[in-house]
VOPAGU-2260 file (C-alpha; in pm, 1 decimal, decimal comma):
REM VOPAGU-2260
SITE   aa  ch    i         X         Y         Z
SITE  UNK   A    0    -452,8   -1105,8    1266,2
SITE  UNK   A    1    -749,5   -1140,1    1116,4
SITE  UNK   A    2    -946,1   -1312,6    1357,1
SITE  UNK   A    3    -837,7   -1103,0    1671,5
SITE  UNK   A    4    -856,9    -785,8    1453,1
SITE  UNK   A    5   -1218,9    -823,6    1331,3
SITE  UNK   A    6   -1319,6   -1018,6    1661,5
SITE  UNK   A    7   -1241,5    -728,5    1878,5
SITE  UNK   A    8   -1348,7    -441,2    1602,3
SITE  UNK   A    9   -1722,8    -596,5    1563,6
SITE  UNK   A   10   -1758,6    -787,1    1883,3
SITE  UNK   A   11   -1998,0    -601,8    2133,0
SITE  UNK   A   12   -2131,3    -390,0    1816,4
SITE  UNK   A   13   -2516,0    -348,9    1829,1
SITE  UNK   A   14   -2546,6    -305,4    1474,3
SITE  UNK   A   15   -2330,3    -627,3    1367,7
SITE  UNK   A   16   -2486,7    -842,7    1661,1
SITE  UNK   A   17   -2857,3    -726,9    1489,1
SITE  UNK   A   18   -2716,3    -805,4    1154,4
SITE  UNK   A   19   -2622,1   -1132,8    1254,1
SITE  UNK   A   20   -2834,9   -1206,4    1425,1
SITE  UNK   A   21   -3096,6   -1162,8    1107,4
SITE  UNK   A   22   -2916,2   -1407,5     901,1
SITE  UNK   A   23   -2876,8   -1621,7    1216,2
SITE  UNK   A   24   -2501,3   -1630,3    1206,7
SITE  UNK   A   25   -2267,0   -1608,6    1532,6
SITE  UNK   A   26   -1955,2   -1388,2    1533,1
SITE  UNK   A   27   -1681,8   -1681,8    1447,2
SITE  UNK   A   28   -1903,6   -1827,0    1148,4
SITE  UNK   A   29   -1949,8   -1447,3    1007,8
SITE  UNK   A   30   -1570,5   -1432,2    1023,4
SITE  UNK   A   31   -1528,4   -1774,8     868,1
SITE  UNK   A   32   -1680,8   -1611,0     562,3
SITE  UNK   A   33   -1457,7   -1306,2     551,6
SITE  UNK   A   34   -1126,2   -1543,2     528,2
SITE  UNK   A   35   -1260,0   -1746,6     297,9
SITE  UNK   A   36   -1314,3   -1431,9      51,1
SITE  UNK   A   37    -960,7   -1254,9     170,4
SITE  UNK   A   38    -795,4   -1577,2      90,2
SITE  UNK   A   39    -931,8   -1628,2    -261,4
SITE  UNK   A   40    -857,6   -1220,8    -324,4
SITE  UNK   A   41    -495,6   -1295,0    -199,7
SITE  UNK   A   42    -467,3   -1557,3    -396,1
SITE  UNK   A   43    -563,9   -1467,2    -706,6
SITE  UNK   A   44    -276,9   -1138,2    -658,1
SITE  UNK   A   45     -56,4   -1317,4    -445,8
SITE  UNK   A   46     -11,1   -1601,5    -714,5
SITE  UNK   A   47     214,0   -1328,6    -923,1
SITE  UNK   A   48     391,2   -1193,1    -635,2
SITE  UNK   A   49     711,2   -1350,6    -689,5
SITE  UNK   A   50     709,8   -1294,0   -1056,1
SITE  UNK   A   51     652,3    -906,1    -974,6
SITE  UNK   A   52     921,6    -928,8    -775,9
SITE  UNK   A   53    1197,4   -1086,6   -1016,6
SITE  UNK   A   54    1089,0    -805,9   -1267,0
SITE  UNK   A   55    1154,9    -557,2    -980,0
SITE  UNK   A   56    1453,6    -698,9    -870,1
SITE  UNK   A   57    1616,1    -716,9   -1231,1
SITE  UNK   A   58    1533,2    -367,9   -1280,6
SITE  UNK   A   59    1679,5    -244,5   -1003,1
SITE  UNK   A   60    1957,2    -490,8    -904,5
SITE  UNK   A   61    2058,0    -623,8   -1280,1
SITE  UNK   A   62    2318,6    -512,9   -1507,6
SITE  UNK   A   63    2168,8    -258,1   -1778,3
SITE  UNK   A   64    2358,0    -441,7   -2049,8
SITE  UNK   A   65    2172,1    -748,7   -1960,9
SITE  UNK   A   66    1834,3    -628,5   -1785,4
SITE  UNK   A   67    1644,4    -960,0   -1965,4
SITE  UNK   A   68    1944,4   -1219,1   -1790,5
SITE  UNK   A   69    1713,6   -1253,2   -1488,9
SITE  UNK   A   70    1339,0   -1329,8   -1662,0
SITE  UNK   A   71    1417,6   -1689,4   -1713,3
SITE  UNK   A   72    1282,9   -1744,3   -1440,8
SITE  UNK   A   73     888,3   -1662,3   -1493,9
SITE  UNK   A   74     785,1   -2035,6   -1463,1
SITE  UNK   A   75     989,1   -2086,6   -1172,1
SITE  UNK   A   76     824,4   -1825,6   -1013,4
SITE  UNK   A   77     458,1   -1837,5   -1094,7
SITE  UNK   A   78     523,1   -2165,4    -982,4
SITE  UNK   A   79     654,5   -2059,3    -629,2
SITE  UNK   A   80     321,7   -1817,3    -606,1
SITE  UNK   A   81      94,2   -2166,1    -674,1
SITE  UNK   A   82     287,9   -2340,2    -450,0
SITE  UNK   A   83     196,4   -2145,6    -145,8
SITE  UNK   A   84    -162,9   -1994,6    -261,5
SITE  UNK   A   85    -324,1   -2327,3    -379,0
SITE  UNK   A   86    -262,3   -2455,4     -26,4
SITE  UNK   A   87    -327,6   -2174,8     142,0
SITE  UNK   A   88    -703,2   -2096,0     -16,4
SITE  UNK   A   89    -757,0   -2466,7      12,2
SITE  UNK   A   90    -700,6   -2395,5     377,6
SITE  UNK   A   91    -880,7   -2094,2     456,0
SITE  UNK   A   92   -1223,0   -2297,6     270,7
SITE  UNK   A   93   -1144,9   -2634,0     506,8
SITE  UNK   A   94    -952,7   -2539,2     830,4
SITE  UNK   A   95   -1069,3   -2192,2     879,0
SITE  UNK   A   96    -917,6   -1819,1     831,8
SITE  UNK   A   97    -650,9   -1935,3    1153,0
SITE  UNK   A   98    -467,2   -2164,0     937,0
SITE  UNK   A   99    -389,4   -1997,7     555,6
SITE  UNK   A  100     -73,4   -1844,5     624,9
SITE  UNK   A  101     111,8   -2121,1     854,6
SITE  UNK   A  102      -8,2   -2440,9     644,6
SITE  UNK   A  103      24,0   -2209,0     291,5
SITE  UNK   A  104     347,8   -2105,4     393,7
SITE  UNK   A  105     495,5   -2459,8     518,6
SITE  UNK   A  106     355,3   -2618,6     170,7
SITE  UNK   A  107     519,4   -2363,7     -67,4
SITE  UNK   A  108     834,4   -2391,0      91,1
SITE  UNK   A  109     814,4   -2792,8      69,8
SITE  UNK   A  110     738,5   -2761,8    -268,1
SITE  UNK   A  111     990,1   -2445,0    -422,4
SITE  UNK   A  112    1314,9   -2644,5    -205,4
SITE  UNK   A  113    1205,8   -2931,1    -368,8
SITE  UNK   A  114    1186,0   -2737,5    -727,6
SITE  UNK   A  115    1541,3   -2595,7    -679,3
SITE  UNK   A  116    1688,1   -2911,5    -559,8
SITE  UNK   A  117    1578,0   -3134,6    -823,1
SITE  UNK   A  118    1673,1   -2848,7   -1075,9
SITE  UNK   A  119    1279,7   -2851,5   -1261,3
SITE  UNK   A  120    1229,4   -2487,3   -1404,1
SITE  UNK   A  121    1512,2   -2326,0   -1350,9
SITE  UNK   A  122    1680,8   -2093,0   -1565,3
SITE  UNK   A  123    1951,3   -2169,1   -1826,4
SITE  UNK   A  124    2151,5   -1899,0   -1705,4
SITE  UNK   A  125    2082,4   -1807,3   -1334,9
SITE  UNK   A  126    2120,4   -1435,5   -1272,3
SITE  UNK   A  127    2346,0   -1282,3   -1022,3
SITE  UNK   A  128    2429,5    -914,5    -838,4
SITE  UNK   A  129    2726,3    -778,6   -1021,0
SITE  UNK   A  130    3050,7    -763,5    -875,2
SITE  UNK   A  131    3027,4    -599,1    -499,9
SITE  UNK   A  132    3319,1    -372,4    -630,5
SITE  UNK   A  133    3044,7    -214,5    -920,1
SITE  UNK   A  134    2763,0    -152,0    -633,4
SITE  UNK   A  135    2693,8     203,0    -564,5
SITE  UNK   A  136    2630,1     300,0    -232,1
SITE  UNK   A  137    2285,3     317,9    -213,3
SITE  UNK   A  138    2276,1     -95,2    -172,0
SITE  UNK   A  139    2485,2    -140,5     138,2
SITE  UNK   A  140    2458,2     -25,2     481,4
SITE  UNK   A  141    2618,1     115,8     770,3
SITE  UNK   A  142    2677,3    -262,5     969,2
SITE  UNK   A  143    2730,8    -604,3     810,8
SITE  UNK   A  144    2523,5    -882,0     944,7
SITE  UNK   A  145    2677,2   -1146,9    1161,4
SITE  UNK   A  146    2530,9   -1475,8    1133,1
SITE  UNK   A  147    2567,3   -1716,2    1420,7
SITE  UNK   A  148    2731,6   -2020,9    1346,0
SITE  UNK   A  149    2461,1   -2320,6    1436,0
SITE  UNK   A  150    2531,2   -2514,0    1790,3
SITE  UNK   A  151    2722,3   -2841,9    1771,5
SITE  UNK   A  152    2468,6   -3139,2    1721,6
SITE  UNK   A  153    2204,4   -2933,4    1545,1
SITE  UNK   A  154    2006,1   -3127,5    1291,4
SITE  UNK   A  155    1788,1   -3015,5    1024,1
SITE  UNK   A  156    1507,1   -3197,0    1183,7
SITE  UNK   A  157    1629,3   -3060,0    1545,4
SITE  UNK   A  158    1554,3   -2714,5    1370,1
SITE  UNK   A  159    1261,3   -2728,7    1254,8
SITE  UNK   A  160    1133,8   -2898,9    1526,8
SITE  UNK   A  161    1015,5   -2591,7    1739,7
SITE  UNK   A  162     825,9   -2466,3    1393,7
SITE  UNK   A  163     630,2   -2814,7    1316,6
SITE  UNK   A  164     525,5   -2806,1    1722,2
SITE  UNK   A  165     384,1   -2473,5    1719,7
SITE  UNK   A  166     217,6   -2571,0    1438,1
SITE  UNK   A  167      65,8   -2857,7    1550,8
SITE  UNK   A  168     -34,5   -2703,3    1884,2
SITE  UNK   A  169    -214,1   -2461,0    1718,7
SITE  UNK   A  170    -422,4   -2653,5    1471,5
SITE  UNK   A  171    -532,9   -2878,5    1724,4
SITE  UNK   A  172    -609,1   -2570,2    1964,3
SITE  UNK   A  173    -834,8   -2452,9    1721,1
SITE  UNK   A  174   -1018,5   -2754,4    1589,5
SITE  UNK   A  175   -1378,8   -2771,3    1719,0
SITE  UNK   A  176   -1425,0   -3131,5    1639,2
SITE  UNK   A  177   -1163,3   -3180,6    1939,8
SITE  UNK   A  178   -1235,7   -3096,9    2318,9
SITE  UNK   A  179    -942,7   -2929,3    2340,7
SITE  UNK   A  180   -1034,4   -2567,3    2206,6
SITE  UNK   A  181   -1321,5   -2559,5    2474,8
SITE  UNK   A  182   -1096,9   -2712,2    2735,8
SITE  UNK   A  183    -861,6   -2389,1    2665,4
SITE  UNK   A  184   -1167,0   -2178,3    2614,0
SITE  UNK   A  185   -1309,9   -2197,0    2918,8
SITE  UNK   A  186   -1045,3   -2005,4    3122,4
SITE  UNK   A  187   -1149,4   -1672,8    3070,4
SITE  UNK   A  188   -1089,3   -1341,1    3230,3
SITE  UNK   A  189   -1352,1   -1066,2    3244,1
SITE  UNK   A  190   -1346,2    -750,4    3333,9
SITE  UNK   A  191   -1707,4    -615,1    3371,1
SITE  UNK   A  192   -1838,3    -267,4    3395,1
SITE  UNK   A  193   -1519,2     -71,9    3296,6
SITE  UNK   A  194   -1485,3     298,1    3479,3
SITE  UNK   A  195   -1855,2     281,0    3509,7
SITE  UNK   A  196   -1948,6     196,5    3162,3
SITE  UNK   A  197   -2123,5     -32,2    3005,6
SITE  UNK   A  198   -1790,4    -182,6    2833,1
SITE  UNK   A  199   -1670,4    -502,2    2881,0
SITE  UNK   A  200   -1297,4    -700,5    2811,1
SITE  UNK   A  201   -1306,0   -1062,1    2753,7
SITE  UNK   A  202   -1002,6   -1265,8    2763,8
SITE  UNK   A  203    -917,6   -1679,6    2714,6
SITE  UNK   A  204    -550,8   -1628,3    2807,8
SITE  UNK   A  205    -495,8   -2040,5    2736,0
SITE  UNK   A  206    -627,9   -2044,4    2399,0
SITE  UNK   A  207    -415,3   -1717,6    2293,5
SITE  UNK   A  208    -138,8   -1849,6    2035,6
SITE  UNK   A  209     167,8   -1622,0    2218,8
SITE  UNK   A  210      70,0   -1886,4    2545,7
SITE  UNK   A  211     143,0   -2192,3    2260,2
SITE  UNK   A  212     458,4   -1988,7    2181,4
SITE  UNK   A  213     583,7   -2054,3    2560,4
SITE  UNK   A  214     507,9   -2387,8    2569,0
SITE  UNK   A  215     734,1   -2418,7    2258,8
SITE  UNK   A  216     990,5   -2244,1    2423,8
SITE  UNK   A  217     963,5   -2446,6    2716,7
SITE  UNK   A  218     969,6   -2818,9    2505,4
SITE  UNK   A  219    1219,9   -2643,3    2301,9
SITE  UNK   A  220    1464,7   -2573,2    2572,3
SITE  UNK   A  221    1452,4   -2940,8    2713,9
SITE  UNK   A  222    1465,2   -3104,4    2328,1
SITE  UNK   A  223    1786,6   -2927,0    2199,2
SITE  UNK   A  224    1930,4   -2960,4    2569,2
SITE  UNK   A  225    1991,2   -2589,6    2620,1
SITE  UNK   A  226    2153,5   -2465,9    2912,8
SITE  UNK   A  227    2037,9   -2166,0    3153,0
SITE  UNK   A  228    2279,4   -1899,1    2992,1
SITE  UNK   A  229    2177,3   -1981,0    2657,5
SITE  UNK   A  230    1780,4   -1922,0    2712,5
SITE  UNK   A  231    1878,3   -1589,3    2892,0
SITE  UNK   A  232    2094,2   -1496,4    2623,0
SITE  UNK   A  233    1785,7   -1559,2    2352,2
SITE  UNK   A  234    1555,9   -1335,0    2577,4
SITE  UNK   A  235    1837,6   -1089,8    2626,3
SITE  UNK   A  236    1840,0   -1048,8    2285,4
SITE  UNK   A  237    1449,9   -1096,2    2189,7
SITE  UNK   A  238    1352,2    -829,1    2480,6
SITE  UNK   A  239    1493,4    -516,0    2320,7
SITE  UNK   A  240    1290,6    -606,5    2010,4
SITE  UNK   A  241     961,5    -701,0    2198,3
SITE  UNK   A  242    1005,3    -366,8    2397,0
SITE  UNK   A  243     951,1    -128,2    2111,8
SITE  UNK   A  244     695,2    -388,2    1907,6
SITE  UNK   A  245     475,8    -344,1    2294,9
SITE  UNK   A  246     508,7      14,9    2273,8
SITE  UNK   A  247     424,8      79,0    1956,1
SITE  UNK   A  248     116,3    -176,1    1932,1
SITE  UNK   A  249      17,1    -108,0    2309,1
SITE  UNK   A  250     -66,9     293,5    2170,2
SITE  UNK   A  251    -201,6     159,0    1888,6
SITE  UNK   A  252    -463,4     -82,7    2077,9
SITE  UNK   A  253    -560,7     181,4    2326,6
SITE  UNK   A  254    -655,2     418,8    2018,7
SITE  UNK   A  255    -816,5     177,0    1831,0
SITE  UNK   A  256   -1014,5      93,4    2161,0
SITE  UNK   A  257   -1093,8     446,3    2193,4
SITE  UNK   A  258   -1213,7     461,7    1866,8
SITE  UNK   A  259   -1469,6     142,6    1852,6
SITE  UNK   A  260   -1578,0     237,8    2190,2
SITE  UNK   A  261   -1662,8     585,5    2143,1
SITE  UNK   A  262   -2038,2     502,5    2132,3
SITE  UNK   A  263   -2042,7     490,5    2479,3
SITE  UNK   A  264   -2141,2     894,0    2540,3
SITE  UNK   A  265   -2358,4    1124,5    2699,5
SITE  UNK   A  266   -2478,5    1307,3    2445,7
SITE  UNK   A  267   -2608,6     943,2    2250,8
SITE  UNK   A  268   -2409,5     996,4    1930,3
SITE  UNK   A  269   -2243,5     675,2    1710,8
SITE  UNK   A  270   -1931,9     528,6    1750,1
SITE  UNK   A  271   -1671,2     726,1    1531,8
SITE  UNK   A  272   -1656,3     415,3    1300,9
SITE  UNK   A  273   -2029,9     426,6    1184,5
SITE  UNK   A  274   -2047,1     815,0    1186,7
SITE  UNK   A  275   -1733,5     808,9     926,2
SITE  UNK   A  276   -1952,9     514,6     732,7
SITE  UNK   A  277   -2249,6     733,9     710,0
SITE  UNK   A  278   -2033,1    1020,6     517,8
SITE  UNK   A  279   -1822,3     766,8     307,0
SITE  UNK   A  280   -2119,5     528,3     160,9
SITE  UNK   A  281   -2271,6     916,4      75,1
SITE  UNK   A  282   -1936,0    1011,9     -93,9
SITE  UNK   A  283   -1833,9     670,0    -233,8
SITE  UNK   A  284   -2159,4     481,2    -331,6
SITE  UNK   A  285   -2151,3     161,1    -504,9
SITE  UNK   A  286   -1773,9     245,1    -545,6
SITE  UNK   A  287   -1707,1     159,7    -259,8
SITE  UNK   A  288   -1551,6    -179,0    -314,0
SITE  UNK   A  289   -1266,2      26,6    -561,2
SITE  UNK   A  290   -1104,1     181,2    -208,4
SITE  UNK   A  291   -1193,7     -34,0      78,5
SITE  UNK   A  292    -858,8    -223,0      80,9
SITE  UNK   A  293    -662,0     106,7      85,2
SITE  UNK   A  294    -806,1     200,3     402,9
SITE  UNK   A  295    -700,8    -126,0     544,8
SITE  UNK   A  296    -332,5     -53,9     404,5
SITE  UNK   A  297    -355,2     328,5     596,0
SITE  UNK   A  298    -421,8     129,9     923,9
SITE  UNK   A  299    -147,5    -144,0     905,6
SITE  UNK   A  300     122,3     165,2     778,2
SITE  UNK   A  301      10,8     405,4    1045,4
SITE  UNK   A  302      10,1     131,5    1306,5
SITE  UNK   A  303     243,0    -148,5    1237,5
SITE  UNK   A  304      22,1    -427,3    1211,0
SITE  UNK   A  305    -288,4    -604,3    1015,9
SITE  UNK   A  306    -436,6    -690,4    1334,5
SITE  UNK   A  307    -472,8    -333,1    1443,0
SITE  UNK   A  308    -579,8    -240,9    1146,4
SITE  UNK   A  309    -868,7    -444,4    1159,4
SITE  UNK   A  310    -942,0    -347,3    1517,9
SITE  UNK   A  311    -950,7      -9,7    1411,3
SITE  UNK   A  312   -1174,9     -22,7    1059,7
SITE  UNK   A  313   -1383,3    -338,9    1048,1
SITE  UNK   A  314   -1675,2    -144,6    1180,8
SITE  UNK   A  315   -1607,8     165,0     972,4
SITE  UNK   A  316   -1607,5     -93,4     688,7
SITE  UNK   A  317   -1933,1    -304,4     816,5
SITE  UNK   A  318   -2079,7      21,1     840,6
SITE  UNK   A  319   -2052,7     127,2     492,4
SITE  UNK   A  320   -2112,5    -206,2     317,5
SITE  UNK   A  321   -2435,5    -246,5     537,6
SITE  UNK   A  322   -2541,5     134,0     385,2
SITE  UNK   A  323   -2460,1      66,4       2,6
SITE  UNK   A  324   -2623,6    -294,5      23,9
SITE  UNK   A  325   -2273,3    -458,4    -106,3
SITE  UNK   A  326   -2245,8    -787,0     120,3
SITE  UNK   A  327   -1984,7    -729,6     418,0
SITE  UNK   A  328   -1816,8    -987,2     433,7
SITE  UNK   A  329   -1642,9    -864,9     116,9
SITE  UNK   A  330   -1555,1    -530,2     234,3
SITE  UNK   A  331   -1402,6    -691,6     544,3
SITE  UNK   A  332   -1228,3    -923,7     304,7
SITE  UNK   A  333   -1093,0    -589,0      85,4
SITE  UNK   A  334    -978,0    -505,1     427,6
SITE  UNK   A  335    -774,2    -752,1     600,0
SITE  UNK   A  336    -617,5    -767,8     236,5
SITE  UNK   A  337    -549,9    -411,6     212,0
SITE  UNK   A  338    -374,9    -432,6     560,7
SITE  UNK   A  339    -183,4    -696,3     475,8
SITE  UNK   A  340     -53,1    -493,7     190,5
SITE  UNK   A  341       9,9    -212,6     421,7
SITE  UNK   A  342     271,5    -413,9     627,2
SITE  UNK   A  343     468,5    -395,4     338,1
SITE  UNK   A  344     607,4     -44,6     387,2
SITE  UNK   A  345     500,3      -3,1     704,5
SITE  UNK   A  346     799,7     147,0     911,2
SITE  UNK   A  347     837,9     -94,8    1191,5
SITE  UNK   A  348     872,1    -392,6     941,5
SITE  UNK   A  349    1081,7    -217,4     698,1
SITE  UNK   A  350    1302,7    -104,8     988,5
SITE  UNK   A  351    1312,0    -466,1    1141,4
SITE  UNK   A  352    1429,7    -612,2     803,1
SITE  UNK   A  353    1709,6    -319,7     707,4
SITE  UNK   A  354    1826,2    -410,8    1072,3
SITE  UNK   A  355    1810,5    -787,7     965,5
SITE  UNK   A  356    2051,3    -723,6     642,3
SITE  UNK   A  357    2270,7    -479,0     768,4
SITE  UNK   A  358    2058,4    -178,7     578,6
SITE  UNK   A  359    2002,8      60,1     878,3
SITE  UNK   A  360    1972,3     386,3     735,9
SITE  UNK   A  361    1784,3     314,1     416,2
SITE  UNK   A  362    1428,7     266,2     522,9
SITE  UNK   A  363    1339,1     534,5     307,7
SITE  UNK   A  364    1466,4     426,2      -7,3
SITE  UNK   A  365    1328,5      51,6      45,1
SITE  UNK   A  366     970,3     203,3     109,5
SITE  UNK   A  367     951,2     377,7    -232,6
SITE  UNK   A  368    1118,6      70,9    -423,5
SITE  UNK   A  369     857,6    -138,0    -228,4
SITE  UNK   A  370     561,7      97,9    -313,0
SITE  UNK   A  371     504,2     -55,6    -705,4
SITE  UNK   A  372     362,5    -392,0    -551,3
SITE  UNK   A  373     191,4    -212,7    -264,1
SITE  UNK   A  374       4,0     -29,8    -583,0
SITE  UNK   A  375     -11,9    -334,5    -760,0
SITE  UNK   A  376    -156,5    -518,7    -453,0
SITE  UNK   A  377    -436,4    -255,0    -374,3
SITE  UNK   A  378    -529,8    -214,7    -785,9
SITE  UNK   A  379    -604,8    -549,7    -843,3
SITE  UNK   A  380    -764,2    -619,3    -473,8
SITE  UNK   A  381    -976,9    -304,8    -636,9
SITE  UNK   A  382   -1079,4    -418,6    -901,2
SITE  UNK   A  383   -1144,2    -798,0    -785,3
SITE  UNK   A  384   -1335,4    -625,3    -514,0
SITE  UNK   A  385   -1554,8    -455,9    -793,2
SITE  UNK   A  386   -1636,7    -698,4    -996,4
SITE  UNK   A  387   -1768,1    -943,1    -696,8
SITE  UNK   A  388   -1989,3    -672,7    -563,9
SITE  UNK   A  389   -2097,3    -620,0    -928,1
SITE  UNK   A  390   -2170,1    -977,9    -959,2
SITE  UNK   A  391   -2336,2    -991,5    -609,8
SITE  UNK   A  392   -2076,5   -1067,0    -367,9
């Protein structure tokens, strides 16, 4: 997300290729920068995550006689927040802002399964729903998940499998000490001169990670020996899903196209982006760095996705750091984190996961029980975001 986002919201822009090109960066370096700052802000919140979330889940879930059963667990879960942040900022300073998430995430989970099997910082007295009779309705939805009983022969290792390919296909994709990310690179797809304008699209359709998710499908399907019907039933079911993910983040490309484009006029005026950075680095100031993430957390609710999000504001937010002299690479960090904050609540992935656990119907109430670490997540990005600029970014 955040290398397509901020790729195709400052690519093409006259006033980030001059910037750049006066500090004698290229677009992908410049970038480099911002991930390295997003993941140290995301790690430094995203450390206490799970411990924020055992408080909220007590509160809400536990037993009011015993609210304090569940916080036992502190150590267990700051530990669970180190375990996937250490690896992941580590990543984002050696591999590049591509690989934080997969490698972080892959780590942590190595490291917590190996925590709770070998019993180290656990609680004396693990904590627990109360009885399902005691619930009110509020927790429980209209359906009950099913859940598919695995296929005869199916190993742990056959499982994961599919996961540890993709992964591997896409950190040697984007290596450039290996031939292969130019090999992939150089398949590209142009389309010049758009209705007459001076706009042009750009794509590498090889070196785009959904074309390493069919080859994974592919390897996949000869690996665990599938047959015909069982492939169509996956797509079968996959298709209705992808349908309204397409429609929703096909209108939301188009706008945000519209909207970094909108420099190309007759009447010689800025893009939208740059005019709205002129107003808010007069109305904000130095203060900027306080509220930059929360505009990145408006784009992923409104839209459904960090990577819009950072189509749609990284030049707003280049604009305005480049007018109150704070460096930009940490406003476009504040950014990308405040989107990823916004995908939180935002409806399509709050919808998707009520779906998930039988909760259809209370999208709603999970938004506002969600909305504490969505504050939590944008105060401290705030004030992190302060203090660097403070301290000279």
């Amino acid at each position: 997300p955040l290398i397509f986002g901020m790729d195709a919201g400052l690519g093409g822009a006259a006033a980030v290729e001059a910037a750049l090109t006066a500090q004698n960066l290229d677009l992908i370096d410049f970038i480099a920068q911002v991930g390295s700052r997003a993941a140290l802000i995301h790690a430094a919140i995203g450390t206490f995550i799970p411990l924020v979330l055992v408080v909220m889940l007590n509160r809400i879930f536990g037993r009011s006689q015993a609210r304090a059963e569940g916080q036992g667990v502190w150590t267990f879960a700051l530990a669970a927040g180190l375990a996937f942040t250490v690896p992941y900022s580590l990543t984002a300073a050696f591999l590049g802002p591509e690989f934080p998430s997969m490698i972080g995430g892959l780590v942590g989970l190595t490291v917590v399964v190996t925590l709770i099997r070998q019993g180290w910082l656990q609680p004396e007295q693990p904590w627990d729903f109360p009885p399902a009779e005691t619930w009110p309705e509020t927790w429980s939805g209209g359906v009950t998940p099913a859940l598919p009983s695995p296929p005869a022969g199916m190993t742990v290792v056959k499982a994961w499998l599919p996961y540890v390919l993709l992964g591997g296909l896409l950190v040697l994709s984007r290596l450039s000490q290996l031939p292969l990310k130019g090999w992939l690179q150089g398949a590209r797809a142009a389309w010049t001169g758009i209705f007459g304008t001076t706009i042009t699209v750009t794509s590498t359709p090889l070196y785009l990670p959904g074309t390493m998710f069919l080859l994974v499908v592919a390897v996949t399907y000869g690996l665990h020996q599938m047959k015909p019907s069982d492939l169509g039933q996956a797509v079968g079911r996959s298709l209705p899903v992808l349908q309204k993910t397409a429609l929703a983040l096909g209108s939301a490309v188009l706008m945000a196209r519209v909207f970094i484009n909108s420099d190309v006029n007759s009447s010689g005026l800025p893009s939208m982006p740059l005019a709205l950075a002129e107003g808010m680095s007069a109305l904000a100031g130095g203060s900027w760095p306080l509220f930059a993430a929360g505009v990145g957390t408006i784009g992923a609710f409104v839209a459904g996705s960090v990577t819009v999000s950072n189509m749609m504001f990284s030049l707003f937010q280049f604009g305005v750091a480049e007018n109150i002299g704070t460096p930009p690479p940490l406003i476009l960090a504040l950014q990308t984190v405040g989107a990823s904050a916004g995908n939180v609540i935002c409806v399509s992935n709050v919808v998707a996961a009520a779906a998930t656990v039988g909760l259809l119907g209370r999208e709603g109430l999970l938004m506002r029980q969600l909305l504490p670490v969505v504050v939590y997540y944008l105060g401290l990005a705030g004030v992190i975001g302060m203090v660097w600029a403070t301290a000279g970014g």
